[in-house]
C-alpha positions as a LaTeX table, in Angstrom:
\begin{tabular}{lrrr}
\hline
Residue & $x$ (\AA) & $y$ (\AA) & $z$ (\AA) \\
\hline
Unk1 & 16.13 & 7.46 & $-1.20$ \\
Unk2 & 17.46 & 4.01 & $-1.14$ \\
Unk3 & 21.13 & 2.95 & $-2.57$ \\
Unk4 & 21.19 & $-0.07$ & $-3.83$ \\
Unk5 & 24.15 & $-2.05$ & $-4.44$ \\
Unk6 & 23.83 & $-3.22$ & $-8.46$ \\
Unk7 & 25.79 & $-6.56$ & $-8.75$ \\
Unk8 & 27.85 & $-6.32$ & $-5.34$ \\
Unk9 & 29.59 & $-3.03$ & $-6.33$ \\
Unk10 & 32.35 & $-3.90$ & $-7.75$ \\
Unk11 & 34.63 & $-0.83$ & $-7.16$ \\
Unk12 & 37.88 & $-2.93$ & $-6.30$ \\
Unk13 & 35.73 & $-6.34$ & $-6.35$ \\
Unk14 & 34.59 & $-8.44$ & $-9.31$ \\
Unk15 & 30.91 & $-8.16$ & $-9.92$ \\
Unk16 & 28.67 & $-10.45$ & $-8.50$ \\
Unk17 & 31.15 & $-12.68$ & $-6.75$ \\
Unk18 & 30.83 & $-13.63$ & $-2.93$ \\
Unk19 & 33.60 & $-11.25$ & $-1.97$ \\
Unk20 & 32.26 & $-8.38$ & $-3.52$ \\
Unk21 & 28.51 & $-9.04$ & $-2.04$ \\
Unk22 & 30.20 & $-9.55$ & 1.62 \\
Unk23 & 32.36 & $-6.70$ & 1.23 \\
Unk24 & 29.32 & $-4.15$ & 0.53 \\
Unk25 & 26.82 & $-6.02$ & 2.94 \\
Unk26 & 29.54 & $-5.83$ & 5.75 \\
Unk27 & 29.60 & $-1.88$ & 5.42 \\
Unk28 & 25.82 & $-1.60$ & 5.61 \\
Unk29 & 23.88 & $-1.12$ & 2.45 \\
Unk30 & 20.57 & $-1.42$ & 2.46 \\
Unk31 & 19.69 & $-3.86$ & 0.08 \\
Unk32 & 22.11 & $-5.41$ & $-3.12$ \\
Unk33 & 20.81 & $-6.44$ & $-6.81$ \\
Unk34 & 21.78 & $-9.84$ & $-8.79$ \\
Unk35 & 21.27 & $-11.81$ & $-11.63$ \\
Unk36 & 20.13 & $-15.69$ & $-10.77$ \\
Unk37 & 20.23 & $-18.69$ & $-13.42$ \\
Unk38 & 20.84 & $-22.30$ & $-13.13$ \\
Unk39 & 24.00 & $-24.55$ & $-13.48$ \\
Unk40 & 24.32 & $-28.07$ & $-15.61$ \\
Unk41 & 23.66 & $-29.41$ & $-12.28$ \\
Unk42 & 20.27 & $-27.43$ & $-11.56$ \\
Unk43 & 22.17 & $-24.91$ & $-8.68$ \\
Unk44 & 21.34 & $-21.35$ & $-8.18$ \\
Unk45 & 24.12 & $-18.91$ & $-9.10$ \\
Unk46 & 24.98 & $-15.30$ & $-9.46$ \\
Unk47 & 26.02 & $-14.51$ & $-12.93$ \\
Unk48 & 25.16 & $-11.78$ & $-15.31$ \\
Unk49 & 25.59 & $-13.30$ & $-18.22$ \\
Unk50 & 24.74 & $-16.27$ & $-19.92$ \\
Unk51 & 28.12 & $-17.13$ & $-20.93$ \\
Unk52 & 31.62 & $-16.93$ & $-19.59$ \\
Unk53 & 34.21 & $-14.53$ & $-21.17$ \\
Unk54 & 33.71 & $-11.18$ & $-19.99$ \\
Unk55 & 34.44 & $-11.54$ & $-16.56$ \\
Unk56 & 35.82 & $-15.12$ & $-15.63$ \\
Unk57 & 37.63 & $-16.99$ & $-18.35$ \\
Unk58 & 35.97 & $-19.45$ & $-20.72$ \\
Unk59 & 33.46 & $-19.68$ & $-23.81$ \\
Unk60 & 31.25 & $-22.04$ & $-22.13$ \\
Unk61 & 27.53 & $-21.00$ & $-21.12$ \\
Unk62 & 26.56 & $-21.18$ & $-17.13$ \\
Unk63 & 24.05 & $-23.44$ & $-17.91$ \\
Unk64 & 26.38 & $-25.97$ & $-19.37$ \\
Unk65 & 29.10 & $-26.18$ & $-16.38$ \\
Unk66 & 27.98 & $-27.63$ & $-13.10$ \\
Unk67 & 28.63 & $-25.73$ & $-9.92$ \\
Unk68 & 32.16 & $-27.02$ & $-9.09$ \\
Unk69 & 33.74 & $-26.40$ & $-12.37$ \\
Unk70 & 32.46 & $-22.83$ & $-12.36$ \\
Unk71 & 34.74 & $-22.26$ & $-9.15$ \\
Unk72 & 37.36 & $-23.47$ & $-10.79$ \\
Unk73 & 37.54 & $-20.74$ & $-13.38$ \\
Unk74 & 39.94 & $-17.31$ & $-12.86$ \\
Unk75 & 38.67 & $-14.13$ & $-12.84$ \\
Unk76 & 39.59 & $-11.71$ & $-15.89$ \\
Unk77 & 38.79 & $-8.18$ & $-14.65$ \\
Unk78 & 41.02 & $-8.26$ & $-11.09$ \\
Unk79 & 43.52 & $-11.79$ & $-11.58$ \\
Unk80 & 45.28 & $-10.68$ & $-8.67$ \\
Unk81 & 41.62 & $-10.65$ & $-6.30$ \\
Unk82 & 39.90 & $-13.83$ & $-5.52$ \\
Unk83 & 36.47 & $-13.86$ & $-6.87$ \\
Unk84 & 33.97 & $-16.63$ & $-6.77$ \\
Unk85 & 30.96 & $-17.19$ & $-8.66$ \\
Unk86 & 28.66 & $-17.17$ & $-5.33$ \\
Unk87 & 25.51 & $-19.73$ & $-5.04$ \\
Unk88 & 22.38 & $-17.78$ & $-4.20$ \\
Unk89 & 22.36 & $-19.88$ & $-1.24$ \\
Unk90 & 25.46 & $-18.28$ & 0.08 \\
Unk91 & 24.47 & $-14.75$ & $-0.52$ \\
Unk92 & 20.82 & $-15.20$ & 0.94 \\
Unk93 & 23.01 & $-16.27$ & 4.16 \\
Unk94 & 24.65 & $-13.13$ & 4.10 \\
Unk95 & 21.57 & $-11.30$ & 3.95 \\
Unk96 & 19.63 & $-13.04$ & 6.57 \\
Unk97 & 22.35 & $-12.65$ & 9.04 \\
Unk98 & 22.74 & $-8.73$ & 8.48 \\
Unk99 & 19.06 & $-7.93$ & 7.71 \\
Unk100 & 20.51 & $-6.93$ & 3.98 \\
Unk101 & 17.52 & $-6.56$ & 1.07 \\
Unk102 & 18.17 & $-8.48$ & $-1.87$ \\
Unk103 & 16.57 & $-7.48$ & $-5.15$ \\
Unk104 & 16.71 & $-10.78$ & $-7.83$ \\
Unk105 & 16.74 & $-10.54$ & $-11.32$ \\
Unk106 & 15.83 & $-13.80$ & $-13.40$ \\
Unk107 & 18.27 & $-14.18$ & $-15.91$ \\
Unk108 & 15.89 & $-15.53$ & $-18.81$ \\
Unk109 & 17.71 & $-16.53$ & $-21.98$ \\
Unk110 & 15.97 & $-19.78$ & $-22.63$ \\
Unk111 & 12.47 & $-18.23$ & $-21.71$ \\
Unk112 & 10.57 & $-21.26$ & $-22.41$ \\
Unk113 & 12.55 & $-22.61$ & $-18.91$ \\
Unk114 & 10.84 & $-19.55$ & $-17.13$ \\
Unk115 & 8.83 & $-21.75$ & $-14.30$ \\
Unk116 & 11.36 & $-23.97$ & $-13.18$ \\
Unk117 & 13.68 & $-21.15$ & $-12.57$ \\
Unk118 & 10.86 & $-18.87$ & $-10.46$ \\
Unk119 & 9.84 & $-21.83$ & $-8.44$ \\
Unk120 & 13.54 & $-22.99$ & $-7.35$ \\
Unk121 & 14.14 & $-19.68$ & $-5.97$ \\
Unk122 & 10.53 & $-19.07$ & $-4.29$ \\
Unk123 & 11.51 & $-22.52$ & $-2.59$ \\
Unk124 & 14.76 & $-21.48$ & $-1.91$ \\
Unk125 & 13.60 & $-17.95$ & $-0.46$ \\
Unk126 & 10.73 & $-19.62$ & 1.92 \\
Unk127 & 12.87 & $-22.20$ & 3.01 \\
Unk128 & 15.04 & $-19.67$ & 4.83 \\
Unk129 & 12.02 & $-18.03$ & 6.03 \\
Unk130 & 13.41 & $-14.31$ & 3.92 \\
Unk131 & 10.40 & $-13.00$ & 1.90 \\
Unk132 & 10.39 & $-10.10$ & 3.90 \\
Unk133 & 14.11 & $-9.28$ & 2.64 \\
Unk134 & 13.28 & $-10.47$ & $-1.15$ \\
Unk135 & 11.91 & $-9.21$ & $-4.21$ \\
Unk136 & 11.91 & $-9.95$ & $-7.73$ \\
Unk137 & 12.25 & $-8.07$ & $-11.05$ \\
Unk138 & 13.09 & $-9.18$ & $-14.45$ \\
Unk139 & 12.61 & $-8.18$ & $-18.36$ \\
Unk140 & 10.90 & $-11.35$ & $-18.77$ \\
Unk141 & 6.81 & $-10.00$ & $-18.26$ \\
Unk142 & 5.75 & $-13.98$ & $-18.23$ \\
Unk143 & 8.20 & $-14.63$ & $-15.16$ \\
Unk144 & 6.94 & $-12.27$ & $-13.07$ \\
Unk145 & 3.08 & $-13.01$ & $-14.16$ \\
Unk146 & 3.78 & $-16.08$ & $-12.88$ \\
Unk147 & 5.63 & $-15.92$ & $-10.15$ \\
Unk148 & 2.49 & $-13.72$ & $-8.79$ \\
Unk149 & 0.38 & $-17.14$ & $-9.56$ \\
Unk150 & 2.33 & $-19.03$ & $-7.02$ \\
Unk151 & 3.02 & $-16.68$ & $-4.36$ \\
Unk152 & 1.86 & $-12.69$ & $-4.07$ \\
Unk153 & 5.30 & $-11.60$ & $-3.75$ \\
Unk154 & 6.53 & $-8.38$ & $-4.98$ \\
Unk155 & 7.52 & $-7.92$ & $-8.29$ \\
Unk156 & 9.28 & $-4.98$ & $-10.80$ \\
Unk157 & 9.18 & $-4.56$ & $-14.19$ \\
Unk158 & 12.49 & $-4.46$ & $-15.75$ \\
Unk159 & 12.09 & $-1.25$ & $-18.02$ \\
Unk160 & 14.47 & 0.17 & $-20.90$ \\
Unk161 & 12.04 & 1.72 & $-22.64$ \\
Unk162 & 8.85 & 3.35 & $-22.14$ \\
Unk163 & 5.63 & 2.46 & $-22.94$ \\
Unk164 & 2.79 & 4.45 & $-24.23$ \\
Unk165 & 0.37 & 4.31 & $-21.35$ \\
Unk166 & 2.08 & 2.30 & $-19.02$ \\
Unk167 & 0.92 & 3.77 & $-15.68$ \\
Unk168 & $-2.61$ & 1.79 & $-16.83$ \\
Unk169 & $-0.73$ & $-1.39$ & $-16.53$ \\
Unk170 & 0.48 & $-1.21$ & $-12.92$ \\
Unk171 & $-3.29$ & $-2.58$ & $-11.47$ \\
Unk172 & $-3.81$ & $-4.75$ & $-14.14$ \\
Unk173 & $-0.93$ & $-6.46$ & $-13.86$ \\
Unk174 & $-0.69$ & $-6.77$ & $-10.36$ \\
Unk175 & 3.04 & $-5.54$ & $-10.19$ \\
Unk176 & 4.43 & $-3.24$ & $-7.14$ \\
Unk177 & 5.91 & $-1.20$ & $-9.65$ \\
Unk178 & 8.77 & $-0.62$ & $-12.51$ \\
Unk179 & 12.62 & $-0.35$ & $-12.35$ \\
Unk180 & 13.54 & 1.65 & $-15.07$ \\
Unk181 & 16.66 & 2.66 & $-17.05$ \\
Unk182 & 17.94 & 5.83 & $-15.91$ \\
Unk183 & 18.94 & 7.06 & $-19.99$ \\
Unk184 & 15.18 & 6.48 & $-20.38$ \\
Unk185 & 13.94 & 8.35 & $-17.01$ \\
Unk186 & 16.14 & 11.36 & $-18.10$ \\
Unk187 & 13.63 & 12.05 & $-20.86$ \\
Unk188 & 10.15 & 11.62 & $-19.78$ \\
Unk189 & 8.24 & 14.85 & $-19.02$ \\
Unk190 & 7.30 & 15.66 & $-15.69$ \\
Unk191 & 3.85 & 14.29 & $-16.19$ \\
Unk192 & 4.47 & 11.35 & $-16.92$ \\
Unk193 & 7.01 & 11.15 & $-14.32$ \\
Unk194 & 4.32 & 11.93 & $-11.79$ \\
Unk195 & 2.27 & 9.25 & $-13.25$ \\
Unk196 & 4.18 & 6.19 & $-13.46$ \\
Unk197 & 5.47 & 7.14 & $-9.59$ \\
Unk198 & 1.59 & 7.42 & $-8.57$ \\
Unk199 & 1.53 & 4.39 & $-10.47$ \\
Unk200 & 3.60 & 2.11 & $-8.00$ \\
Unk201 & 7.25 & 2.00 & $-6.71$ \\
Unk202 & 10.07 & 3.31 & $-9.37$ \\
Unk203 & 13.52 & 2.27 & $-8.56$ \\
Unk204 & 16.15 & 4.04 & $-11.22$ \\
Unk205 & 19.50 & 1.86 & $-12.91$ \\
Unk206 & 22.18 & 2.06 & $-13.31$ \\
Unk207 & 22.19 & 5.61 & $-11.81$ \\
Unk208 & 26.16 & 6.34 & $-10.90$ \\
Unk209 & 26.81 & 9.95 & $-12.74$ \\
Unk210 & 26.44 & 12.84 & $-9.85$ \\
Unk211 & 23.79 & 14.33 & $-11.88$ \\
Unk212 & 21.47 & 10.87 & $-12.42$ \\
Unk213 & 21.40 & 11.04 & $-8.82$ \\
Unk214 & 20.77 & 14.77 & $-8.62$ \\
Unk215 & 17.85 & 14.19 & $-10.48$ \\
Unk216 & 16.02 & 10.96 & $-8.81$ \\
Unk217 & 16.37 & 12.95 & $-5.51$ \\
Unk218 & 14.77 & 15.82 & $-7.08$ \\
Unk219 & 12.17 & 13.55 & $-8.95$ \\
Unk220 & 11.52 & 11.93 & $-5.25$ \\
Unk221 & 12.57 & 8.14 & $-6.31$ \\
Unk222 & 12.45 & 5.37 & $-3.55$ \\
Unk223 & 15.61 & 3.54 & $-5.04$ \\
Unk224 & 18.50 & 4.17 & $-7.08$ \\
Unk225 & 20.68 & 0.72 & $-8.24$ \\
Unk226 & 24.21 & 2.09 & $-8.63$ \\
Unk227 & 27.82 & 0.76 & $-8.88$ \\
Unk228 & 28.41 & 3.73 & $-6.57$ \\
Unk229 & 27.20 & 2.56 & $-3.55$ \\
Unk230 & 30.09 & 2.54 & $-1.36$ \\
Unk231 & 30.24 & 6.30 & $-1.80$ \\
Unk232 & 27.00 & 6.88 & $-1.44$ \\
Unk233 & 25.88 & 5.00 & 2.18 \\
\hline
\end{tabular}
């Protein structure tokens, strides 16, 4: 089973900030999990949200700051730790040069933006020659139906909550396969279960209690996405 680091790992790092990705790509994970959007001034960052406020001061949205004054902002969960709000640029670098998977999540608020989004990072991703270390997921179903348009790159449902008779959809959608809330995994009987993973590939988040990850060994699942990562490679 595969540990994969969800948002840099942030157990004594801030969440998806260039320290905390180099710090958990330097000890060897397999492959890490962030959220991309765009700046004012069009750049590719790593942000969760679509605002500032939980985790580096400010009320302001990403999208409305350019790159440079997003740097400028101070972290609220660890003041004493630098933390950066990291380009994807920067952390695809990190990944190329270790070998490091990176699962990317587009961050989809203003969904009618969808396609500009998708094709800045395919571009991005091919121009540093890593689609074998890349893949994509999101909640946002027309993203990934058209990301699969432009290039046949693999793709992942963002899940959390099922669907009746969604084991069908896997080969008409032309998806690799789901990632799916572990709250809702917990419940589904053992048939279905078996279904969805003869389906295509299910990856589990956020799994981090010792008996989540009791149970995707058990249930045989290729990836768990987990804030415990560091304990777990």
């Amino acid at each position: 089973m595969e540990i994969q680091s969800h948002r840099g790992n942030a157990v004594g790092f801030v969440e998806n900030t260039l320290e905390a990705f180099q710090n958990i790509i330097s000890k060897g994970v397999a492959s890490i999990e962030s959220d991309v959007r765009f700046t004012k001034d069009k750049v590719l960052v790593l942000h969760h949200d679509g605002e500032l406020g939980r985790v580096f001061e400010g009320v302001e949205q990403v999208k409305n700051l350019t790159y440079l004054e997003l740097q400028g902002r101070k972290n609220l969960i660890l003041p004493d730790k630098k933390a950066h709000i990291p380009s994807l640029s920067d952390v695809l670098d990190l990944c190329k040069l270790s070998g490091c998977k990176i699962n990317i999540e587009f961050k989809l608020e203003e969904y009618q933006n969808y396609q500009s989004l998708v094709k800045a990072v395919l571009a991005m991703v091919n121009e540093k020659d890593m689609t074998n270390l890349v893949y994509y997921s999101s909640f946002h179903f027309p993203a990934l139906t058209y990301l699969r348009t432009l290039e046949k790159r693999d793709c992942f449902w963002l899940l959390e909550q099922m669907i009746p008779g969604l084991a069908d959809y896997l080969p008409a959608i032309d998806f690799q396969g789901f990632h799916m809330d572990i709250k809702v995994w917990r419940h589904l009987p053992e048939n279905i279960k078996n279904d969805l993973k003869n389906a295509g590939i299910v990856r589990l988040w956020t799994v981090n209690d010792k008996t989540d990850i009791e149970l995707a060994r058990k249930d045989g699942i290729d990836t768990i996405i987990t804030d415990q990562a560091l304990e777990l490679i």
